[in-house]
Phi, psi and omega in degrees: 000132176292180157322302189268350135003261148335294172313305197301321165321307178275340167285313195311313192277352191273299208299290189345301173303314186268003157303270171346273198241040153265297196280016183070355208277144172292341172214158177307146180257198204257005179255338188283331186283320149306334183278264190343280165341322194259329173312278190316334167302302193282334171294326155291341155228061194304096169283006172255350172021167215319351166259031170289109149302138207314152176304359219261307178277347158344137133283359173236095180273100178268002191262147142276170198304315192282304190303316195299300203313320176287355149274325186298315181324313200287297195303336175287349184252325212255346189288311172316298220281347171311288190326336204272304180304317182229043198317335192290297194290332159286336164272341173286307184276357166290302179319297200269032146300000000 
């Protein structure tokens, strides 16, 4: 599995986690479902491609100003709680920072 792979996954399960069990909803809801589609968009075309550093140290900011604030709000609520859900994948992704 690649870098960026690997990424999508973990934005998938993170925005997945604070759908679920921040907002109460049984599946994405449609703003979370858009926020995910636009994530994953910027990441498939990624000019750093598999030689990426987490977005968070990027020097090239691809979200827009409303998308960034509304993905850092989910990974500041859903990244503690990956360990509990998704442990493999929070330490996978702590590493590759």
């Amino acid at each position: 599995m690649t870098r960026v792979e690997r990424e999508k996954e973990t934005v998938r399960q993170m925005i997945e986690l604070y759908c679920t069990k921040c907002e109460g909803n049984n599946h994405l809801c449609l703003q979370c479902g858009e926020l995910l589609d636009y994530a994953l968009t910027r990441l498939e075309k990624c000019k750093f491609g598999n030689h990426k550093s987490s977005c968070k140290k990027c020097p090239v900011h691809c979200y827009k100003p409303e998308m960034r604030q509304k993905i850092r709000c989910i990974m500041r609520w859903s990244g503690p709680r990956m360990i509990l859900y998704h442990p493999i994948k929070a330490v996978r992704h702590v590493i590759d920072k």
